[in-house]
N, CA, C and O atoms as a Maestro MAE file, in Angstrom:
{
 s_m_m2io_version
 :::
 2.0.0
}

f_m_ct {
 s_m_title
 :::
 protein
 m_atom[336] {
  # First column is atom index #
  i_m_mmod_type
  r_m_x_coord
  r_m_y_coord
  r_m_z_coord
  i_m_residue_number
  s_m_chain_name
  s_m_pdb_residue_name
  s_m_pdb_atom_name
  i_m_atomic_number
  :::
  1 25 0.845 -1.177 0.000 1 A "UNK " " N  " 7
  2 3 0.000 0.000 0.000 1 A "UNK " " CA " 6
  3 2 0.893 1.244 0.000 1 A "UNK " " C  " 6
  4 15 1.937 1.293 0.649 1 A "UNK " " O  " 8
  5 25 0.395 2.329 -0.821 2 A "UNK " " N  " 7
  6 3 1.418 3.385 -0.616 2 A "UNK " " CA " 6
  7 2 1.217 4.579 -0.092 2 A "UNK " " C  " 6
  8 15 0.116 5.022 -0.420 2 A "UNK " " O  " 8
  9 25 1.651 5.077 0.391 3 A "UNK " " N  " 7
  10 3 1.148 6.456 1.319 3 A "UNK " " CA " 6
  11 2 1.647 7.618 0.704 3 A "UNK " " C  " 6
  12 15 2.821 7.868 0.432 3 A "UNK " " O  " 8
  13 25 0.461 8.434 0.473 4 A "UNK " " N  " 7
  14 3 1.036 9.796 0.204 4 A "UNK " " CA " 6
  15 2 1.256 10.459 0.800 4 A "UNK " " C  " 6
  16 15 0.439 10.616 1.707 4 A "UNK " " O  " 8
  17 25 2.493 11.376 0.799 5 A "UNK " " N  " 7
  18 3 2.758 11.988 1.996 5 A "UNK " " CA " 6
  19 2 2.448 13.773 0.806 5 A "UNK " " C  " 6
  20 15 2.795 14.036 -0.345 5 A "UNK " " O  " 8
  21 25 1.774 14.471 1.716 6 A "UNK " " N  " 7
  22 3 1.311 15.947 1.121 6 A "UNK " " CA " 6
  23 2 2.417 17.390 1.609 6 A "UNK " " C  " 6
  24 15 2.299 18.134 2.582 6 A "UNK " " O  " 8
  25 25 3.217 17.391 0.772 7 A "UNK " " N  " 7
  26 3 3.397 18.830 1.065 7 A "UNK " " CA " 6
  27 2 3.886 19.766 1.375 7 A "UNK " " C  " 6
  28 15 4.932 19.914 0.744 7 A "UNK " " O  " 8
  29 25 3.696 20.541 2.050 8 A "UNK " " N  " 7
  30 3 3.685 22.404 2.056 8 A "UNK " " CA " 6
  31 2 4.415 22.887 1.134 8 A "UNK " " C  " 6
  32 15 5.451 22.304 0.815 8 A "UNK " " O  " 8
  33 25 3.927 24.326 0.376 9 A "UNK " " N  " 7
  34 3 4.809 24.223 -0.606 9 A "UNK " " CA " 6
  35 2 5.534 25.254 -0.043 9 A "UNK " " C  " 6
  36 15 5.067 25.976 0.837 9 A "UNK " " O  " 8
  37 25 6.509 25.354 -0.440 10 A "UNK " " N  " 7
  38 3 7.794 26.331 -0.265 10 A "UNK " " CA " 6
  39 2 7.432 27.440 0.625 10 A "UNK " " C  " 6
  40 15 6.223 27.647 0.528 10 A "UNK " " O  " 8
  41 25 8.043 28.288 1.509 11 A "UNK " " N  " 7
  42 3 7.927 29.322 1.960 11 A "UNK " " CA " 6
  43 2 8.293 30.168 2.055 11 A "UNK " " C  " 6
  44 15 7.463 31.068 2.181 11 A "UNK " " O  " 8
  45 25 9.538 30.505 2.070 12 A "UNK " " N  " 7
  46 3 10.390 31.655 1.439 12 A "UNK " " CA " 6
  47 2 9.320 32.856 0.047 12 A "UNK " " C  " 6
  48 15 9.112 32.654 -1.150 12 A "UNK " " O  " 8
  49 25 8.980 33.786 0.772 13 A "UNK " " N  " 7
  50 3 8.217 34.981 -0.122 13 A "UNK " " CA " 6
  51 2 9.079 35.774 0.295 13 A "UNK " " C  " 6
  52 15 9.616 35.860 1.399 13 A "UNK " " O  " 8
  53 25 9.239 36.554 -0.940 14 A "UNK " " N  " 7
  54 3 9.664 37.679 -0.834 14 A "UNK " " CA " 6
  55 2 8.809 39.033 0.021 14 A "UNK " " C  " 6
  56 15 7.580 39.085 0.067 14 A "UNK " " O  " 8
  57 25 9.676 40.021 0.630 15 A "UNK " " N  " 7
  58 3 9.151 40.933 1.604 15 A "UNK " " CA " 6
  59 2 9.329 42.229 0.082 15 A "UNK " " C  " 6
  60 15 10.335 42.778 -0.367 15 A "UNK " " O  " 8
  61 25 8.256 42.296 -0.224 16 A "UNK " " N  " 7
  62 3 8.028 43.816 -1.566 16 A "UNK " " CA " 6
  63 2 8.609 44.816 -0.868 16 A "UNK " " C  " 6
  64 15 8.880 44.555 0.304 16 A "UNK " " O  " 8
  65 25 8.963 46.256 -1.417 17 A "UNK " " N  " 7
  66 3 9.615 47.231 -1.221 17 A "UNK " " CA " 6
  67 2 8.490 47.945 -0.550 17 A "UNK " " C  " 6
  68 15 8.720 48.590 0.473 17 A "UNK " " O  " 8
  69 25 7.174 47.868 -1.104 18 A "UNK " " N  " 7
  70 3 6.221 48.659 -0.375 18 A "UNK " " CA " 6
  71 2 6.370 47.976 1.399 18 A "UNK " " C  " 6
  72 15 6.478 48.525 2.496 18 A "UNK " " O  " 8
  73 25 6.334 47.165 1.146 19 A "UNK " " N  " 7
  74 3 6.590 46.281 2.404 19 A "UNK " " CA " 6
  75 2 6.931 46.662 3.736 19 A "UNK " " C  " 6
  76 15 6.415 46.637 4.853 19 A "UNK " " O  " 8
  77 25 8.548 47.213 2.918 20 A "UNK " " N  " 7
  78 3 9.610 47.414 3.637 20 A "UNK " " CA " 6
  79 2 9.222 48.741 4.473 20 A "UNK " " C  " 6
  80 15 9.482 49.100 5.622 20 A "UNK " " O  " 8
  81 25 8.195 49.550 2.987 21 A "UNK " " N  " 7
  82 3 8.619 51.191 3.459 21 A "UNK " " CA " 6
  83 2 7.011 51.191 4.671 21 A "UNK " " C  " 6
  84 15 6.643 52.233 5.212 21 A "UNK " " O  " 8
  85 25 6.369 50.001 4.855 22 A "UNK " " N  " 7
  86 3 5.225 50.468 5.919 22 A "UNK " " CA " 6
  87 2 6.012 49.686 6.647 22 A "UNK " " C  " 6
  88 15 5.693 50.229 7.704 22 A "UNK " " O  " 8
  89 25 6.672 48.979 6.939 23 A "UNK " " N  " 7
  90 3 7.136 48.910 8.366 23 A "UNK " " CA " 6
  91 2 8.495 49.159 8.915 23 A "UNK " " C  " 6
  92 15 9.060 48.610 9.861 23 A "UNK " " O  " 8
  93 25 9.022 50.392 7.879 24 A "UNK " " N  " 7
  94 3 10.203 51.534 8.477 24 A "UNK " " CA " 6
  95 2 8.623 52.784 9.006 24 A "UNK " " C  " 6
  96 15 8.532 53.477 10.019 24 A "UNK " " O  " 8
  97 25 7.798 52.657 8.048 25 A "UNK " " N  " 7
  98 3 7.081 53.792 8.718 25 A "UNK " " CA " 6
  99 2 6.612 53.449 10.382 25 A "UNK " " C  " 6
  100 15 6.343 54.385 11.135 25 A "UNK " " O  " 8
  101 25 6.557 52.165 10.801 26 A "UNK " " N  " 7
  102 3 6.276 52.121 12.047 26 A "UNK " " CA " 6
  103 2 7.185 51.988 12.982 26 A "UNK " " C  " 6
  104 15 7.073 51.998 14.208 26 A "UNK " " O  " 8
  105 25 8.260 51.840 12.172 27 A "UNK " " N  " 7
  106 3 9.835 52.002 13.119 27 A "UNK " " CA " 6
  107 2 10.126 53.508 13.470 27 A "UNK " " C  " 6
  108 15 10.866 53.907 14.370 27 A "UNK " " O  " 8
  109 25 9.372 54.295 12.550 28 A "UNK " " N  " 7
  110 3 9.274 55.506 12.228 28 A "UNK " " CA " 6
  111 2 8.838 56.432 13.678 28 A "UNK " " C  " 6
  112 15 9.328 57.455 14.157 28 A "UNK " " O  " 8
  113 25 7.594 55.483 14.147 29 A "UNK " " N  " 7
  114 3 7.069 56.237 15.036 29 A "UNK " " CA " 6
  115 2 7.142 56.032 16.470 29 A "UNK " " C  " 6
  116 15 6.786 56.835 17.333 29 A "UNK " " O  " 8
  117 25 7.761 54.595 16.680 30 A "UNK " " N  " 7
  118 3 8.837 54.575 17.700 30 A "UNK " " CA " 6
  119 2 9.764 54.807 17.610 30 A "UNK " " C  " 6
  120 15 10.472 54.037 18.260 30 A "UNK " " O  " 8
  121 25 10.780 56.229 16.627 31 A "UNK " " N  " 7
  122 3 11.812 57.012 16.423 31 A "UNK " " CA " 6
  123 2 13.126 56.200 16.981 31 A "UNK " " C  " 6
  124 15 13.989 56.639 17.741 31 A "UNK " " O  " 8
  125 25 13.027 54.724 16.316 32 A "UNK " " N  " 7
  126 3 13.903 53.978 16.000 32 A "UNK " " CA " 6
  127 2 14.851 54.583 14.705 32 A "UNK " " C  " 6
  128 15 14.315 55.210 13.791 32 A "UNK " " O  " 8
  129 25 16.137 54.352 14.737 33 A "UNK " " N  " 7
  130 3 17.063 54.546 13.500 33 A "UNK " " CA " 6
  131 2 17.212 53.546 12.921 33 A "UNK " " C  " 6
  132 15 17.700 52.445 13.177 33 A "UNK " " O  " 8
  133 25 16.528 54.227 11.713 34 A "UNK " " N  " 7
  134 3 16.484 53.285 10.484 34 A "UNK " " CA " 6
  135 2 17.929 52.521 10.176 34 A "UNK " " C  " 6
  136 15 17.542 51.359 10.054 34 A "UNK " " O  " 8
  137 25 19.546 52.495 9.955 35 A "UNK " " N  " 7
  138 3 20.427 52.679 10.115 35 A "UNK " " CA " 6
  139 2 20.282 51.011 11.208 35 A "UNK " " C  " 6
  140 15 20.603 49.880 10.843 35 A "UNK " " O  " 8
  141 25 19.757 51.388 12.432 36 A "UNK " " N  " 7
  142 3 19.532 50.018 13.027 36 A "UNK " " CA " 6
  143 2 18.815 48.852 12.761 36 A "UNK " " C  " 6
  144 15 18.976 47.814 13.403 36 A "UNK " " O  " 8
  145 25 18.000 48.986 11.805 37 A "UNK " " N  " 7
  146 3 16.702 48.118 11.599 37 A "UNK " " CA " 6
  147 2 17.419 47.236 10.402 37 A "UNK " " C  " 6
  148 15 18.045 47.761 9.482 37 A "UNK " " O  " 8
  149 25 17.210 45.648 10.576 38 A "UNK " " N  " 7
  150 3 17.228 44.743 9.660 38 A "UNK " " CA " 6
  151 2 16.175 44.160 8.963 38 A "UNK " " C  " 6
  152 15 15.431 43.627 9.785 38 A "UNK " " O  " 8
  153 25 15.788 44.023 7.881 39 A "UNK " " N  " 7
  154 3 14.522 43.333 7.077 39 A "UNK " " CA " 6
  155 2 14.923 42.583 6.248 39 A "UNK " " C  " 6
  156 15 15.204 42.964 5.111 39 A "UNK " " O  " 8
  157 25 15.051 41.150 6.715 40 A "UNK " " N  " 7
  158 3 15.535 40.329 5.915 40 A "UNK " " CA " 6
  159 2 14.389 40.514 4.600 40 A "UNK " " C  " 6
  160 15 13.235 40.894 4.794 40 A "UNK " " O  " 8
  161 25 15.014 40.129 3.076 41 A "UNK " " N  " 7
  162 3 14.002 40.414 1.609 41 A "UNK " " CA " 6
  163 2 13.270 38.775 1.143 41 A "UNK " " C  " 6
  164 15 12.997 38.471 -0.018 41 A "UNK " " O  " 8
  165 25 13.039 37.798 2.464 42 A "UNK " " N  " 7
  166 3 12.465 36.673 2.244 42 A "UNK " " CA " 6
  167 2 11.549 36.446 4.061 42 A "UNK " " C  " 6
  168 15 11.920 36.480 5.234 42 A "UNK " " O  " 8
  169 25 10.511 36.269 3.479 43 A "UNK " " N  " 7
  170 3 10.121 36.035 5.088 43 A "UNK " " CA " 6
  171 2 10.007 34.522 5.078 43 A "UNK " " C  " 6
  172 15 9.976 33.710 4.153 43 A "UNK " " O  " 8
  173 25 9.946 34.372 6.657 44 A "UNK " " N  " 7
  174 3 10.068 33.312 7.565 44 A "UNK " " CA " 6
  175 2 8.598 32.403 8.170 44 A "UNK " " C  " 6
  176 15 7.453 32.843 8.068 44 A "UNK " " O  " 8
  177 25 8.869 31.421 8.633 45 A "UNK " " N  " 7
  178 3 7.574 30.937 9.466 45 A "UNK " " CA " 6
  179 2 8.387 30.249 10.390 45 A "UNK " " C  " 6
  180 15 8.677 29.084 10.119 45 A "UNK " " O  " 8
  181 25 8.837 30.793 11.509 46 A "UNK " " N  " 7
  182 3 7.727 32.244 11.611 46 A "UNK " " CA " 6
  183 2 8.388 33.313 11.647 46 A "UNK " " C  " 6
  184 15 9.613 33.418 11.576 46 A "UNK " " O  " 8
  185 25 7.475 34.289 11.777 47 A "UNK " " N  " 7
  186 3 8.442 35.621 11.506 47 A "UNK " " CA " 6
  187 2 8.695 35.553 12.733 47 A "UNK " " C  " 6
  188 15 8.508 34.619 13.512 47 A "UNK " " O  " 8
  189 25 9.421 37.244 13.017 48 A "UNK " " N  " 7
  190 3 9.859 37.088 14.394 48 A "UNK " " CA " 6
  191 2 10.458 38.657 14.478 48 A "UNK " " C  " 6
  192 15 10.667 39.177 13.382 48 A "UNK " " O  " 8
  193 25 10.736 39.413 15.598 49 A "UNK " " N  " 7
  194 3 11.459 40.595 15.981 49 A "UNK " " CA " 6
  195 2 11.734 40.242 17.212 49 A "UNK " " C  " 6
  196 15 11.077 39.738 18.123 49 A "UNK " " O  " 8
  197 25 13.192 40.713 17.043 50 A "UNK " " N  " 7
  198 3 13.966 40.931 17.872 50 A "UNK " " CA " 6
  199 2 15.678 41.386 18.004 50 A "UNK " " C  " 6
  200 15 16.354 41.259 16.984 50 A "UNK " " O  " 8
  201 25 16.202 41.799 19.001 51 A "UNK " " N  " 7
  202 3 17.460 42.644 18.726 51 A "UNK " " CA " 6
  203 2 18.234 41.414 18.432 51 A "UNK " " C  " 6
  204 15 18.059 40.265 18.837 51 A "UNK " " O  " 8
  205 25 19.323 42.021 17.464 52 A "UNK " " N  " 7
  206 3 20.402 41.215 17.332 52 A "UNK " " CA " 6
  207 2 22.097 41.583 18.059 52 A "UNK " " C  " 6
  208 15 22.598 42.701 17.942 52 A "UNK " " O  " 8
  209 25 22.722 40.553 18.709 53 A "UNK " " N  " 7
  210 3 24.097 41.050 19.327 53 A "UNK " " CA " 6
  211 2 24.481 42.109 18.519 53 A "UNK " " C  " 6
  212 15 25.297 42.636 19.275 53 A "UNK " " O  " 8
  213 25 24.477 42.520 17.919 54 A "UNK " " N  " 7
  214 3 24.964 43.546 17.830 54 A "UNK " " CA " 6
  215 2 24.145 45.333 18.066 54 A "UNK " " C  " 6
  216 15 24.676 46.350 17.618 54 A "UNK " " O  " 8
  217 25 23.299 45.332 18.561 55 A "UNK " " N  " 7
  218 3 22.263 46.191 18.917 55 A "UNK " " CA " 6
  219 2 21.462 46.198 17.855 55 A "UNK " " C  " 6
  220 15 20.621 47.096 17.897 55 A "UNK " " O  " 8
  221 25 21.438 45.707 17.184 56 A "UNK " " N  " 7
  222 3 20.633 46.201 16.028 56 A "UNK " " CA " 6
  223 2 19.024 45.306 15.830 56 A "UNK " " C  " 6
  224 15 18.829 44.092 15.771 56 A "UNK " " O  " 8
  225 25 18.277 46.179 15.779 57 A "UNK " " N  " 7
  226 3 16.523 44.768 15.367 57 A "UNK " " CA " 6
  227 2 16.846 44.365 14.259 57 A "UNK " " C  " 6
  228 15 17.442 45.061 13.437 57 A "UNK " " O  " 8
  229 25 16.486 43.145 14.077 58 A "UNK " " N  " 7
  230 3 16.047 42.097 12.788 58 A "UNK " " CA " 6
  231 2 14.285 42.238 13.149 58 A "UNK " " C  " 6
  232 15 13.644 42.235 14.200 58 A "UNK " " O  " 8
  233 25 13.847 42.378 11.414 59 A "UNK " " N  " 7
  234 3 12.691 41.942 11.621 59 A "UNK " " CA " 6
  235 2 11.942 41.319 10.306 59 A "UNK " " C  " 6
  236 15 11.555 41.864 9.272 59 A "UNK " " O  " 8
  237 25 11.893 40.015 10.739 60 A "UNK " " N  " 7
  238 3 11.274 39.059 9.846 60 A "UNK " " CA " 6
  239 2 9.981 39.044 9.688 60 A "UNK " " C  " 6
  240 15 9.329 38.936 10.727 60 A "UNK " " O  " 8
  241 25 9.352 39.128 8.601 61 A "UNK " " N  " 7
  242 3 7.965 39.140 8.172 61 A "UNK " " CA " 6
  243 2 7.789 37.553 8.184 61 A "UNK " " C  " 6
  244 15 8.701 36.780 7.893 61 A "UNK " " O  " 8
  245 25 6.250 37.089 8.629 62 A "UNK " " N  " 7
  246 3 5.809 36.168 8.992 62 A "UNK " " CA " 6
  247 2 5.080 35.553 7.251 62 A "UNK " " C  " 6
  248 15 4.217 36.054 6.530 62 A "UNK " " O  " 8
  249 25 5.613 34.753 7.158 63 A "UNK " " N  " 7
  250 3 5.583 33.922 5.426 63 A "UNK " " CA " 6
  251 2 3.884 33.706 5.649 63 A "UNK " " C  " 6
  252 15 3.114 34.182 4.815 63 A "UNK " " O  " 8
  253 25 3.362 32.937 6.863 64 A "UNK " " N  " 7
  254 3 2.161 32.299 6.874 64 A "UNK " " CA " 6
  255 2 1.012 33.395 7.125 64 A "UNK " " C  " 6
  256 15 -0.158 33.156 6.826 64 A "UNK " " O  " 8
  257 25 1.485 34.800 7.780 65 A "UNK " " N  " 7
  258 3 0.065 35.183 7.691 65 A "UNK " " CA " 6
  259 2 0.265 36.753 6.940 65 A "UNK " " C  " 6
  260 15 1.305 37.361 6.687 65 A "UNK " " O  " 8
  261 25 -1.369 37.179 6.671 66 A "UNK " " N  " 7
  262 3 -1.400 37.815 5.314 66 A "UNK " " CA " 6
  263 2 -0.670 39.096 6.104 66 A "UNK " " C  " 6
  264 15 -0.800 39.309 7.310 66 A "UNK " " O  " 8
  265 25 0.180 39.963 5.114 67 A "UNK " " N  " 7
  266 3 1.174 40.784 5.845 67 A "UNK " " CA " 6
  267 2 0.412 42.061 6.680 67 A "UNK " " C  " 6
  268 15 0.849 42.309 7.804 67 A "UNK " " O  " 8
  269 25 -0.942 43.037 6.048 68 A "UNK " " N  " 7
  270 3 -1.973 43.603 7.570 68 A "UNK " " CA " 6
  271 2 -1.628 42.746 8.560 68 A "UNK " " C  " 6
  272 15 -0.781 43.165 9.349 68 A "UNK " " O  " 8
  273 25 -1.997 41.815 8.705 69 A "UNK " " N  " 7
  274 3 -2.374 41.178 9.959 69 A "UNK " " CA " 6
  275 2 -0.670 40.750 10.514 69 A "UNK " " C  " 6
  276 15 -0.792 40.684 11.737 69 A "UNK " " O  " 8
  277 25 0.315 40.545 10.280 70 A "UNK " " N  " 7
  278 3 0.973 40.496 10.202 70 A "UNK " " CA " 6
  279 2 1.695 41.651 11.406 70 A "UNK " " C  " 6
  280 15 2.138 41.647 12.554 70 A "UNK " " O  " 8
  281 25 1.444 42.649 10.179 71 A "UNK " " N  " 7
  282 3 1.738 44.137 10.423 71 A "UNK " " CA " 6
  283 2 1.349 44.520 12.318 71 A "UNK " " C  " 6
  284 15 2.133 44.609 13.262 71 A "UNK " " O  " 8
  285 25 0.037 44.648 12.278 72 A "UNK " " N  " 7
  286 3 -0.861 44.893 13.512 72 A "UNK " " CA " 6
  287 2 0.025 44.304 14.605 72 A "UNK " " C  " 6
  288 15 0.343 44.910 15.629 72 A "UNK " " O  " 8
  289 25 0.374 43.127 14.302 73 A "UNK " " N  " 7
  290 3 0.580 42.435 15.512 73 A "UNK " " CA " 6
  291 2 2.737 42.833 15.877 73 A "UNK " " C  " 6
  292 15 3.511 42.874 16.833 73 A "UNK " " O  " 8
  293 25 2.754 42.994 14.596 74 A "UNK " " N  " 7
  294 3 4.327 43.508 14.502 74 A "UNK " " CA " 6
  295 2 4.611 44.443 15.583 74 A "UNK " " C  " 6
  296 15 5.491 44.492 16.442 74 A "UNK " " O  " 8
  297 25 3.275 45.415 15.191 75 A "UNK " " N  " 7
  298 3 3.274 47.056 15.942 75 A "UNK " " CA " 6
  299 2 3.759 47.167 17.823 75 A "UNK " " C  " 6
  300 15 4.399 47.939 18.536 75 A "UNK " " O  " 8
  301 25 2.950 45.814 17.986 76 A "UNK " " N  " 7
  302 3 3.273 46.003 20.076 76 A "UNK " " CA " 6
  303 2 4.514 45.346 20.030 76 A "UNK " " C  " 6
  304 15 5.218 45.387 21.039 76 A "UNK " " O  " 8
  305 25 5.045 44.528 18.667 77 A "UNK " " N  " 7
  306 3 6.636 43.985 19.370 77 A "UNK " " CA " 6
  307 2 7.444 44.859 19.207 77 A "UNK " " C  " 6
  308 15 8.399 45.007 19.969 77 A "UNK " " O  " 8
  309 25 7.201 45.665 18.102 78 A "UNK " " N  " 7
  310 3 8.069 46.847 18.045 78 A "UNK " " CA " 6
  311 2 8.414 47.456 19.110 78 A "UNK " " C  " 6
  312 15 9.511 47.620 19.645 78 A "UNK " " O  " 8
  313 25 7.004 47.894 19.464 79 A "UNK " " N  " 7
  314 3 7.132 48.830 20.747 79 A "UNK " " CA " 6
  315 2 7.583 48.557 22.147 79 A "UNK " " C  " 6
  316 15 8.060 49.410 22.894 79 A "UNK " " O  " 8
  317 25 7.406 47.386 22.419 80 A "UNK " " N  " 7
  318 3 8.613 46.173 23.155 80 A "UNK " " CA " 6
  319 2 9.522 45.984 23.110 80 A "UNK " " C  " 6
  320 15 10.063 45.461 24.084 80 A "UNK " " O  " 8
  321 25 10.296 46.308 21.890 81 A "UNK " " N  " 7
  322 3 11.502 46.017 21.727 81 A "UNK " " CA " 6
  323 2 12.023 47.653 21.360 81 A "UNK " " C  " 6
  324 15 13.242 47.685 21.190 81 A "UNK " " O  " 8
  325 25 11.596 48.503 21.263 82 A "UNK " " N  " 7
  326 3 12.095 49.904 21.477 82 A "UNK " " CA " 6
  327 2 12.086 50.329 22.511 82 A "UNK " " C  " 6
  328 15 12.598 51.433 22.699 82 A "UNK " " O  " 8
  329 25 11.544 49.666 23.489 83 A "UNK " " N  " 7
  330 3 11.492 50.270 25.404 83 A "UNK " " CA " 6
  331 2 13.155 49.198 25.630 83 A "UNK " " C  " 6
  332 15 13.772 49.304 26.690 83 A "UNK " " O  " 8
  333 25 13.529 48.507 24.810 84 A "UNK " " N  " 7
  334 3 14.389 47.748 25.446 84 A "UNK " " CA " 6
  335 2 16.045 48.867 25.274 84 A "UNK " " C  " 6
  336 15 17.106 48.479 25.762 84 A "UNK " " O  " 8
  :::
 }
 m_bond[335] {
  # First column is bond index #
  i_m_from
  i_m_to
  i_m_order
  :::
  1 1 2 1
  2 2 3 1
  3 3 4 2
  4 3 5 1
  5 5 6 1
  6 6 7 1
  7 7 8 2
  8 7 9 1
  9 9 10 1
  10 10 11 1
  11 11 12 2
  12 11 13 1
  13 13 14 1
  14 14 15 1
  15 15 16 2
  16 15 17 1
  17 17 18 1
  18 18 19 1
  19 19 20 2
  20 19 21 1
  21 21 22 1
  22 22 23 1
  23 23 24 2
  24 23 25 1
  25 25 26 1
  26 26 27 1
  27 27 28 2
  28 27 29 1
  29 29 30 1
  30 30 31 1
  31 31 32 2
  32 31 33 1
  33 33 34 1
  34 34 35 1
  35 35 36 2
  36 35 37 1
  37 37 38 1
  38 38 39 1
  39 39 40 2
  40 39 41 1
  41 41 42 1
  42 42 43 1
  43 43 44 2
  44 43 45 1
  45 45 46 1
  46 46 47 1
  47 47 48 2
  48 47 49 1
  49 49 50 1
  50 50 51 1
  51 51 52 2
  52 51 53 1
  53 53 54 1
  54 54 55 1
  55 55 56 2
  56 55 57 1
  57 57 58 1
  58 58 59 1
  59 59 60 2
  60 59 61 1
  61 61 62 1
  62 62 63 1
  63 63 64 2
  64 63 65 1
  65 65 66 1
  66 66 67 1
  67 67 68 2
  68 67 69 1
  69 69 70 1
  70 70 71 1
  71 71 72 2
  72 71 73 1
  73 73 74 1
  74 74 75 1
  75 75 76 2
  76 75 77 1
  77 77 78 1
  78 78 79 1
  79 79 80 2
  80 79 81 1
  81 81 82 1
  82 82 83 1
  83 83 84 2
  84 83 85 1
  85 85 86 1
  86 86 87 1
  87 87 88 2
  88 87 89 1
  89 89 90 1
  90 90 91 1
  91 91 92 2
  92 91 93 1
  93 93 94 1
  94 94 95 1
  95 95 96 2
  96 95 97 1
  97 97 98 1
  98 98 99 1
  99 99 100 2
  100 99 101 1
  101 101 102 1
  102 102 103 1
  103 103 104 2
  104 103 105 1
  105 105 106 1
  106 106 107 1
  107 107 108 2
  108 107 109 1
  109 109 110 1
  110 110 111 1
  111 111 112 2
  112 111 113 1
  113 113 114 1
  114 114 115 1
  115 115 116 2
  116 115 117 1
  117 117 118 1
  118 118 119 1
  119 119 120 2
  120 119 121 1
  121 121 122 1
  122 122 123 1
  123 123 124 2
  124 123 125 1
  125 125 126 1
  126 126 127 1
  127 127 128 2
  128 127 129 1
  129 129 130 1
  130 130 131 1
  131 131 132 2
  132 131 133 1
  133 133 134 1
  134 134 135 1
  135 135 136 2
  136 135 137 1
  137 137 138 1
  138 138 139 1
  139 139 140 2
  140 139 141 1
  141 141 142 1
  142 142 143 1
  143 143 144 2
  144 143 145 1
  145 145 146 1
  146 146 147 1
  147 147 148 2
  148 147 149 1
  149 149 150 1
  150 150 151 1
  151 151 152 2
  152 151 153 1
  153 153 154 1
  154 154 155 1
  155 155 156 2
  156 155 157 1
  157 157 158 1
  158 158 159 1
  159 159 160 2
  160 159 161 1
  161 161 162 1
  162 162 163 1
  163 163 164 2
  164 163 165 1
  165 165 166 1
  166 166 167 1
  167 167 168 2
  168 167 169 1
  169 169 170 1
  170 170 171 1
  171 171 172 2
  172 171 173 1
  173 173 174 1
  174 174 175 1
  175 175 176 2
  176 175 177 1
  177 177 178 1
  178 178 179 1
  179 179 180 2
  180 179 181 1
  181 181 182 1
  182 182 183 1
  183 183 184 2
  184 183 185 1
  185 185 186 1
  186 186 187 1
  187 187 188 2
  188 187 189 1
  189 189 190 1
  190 190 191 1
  191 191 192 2
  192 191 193 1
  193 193 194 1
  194 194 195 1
  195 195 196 2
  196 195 197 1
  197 197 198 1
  198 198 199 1
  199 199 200 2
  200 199 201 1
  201 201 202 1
  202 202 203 1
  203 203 204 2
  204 203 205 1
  205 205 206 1
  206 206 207 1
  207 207 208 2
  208 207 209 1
  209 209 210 1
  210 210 211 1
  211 211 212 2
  212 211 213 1
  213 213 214 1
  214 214 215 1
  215 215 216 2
  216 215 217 1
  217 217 218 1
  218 218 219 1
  219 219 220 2
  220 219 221 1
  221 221 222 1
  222 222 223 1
  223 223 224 2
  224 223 225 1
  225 225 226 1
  226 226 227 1
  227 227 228 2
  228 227 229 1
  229 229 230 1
  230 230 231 1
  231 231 232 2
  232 231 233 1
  233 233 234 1
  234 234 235 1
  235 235 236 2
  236 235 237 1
  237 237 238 1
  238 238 239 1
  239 239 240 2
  240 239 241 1
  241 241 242 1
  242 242 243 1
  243 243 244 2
  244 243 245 1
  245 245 246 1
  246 246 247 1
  247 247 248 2
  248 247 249 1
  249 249 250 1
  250 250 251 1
  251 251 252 2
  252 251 253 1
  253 253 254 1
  254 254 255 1
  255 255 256 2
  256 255 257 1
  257 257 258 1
  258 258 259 1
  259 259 260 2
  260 259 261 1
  261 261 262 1
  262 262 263 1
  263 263 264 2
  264 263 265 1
  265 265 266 1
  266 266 267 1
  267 267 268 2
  268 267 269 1
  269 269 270 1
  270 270 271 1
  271 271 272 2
  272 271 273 1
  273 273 274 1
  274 274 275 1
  275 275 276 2
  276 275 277 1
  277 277 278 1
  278 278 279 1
  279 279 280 2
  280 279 281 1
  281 281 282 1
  282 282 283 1
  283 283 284 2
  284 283 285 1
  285 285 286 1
  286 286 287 1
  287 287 288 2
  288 287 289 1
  289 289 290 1
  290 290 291 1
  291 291 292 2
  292 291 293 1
  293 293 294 1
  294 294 295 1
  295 295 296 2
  296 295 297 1
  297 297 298 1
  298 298 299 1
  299 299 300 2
  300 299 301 1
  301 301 302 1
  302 302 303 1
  303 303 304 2
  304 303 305 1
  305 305 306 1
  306 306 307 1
  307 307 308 2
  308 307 309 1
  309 309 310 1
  310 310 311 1
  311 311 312 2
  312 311 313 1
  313 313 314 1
  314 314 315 1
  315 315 316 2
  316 315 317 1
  317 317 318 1
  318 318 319 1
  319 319 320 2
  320 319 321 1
  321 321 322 1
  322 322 323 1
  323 323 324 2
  324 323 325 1
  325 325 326 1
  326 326 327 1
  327 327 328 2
  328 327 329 1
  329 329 330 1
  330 330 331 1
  331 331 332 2
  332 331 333 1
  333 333 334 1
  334 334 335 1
  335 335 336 2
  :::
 }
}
């Protein structure tokens, strides 16, 4: 008997330039330096923010959910991780 095994297809998406520039705009308004901010140009599952040794944020866009929603939820880690 043979078993099919199903799946997932690839995940690696690209993070668009518009992308980039709405969530420097919200880095924007926790008057983070841009200069510090990393955006990797493939997102992840899962995404993720947080500082990297070297002071600097990484912030990975989440591959699995649609990037609004994404976004919204980005907004309080930001702001979590700019009190840091």
């Amino acid at each position: 008997m043979r078993r099919i095994i199903r799946m997932k297809p690839p995940l690696p998406r690209d993070v668009t330039f518009n992308q980039i520039n709405r969530i420097l705009e919200v880095t924007d308004e926790f008057e983070l330096d841009r200069e510090w901010i990393e955006i990797p140009l493939s997102a992840a599952s899962p995404g993720k923010i947080h500082k990297l040794p070297n002071g600097k944020i990484e912030i990975v866009v989440d591959a699995d959910l649609p990037f609004d929603e994404w976004l919204a939820a980005a907004r309080e880690q930001l702001r979590q991780v700019a009190r840091l």
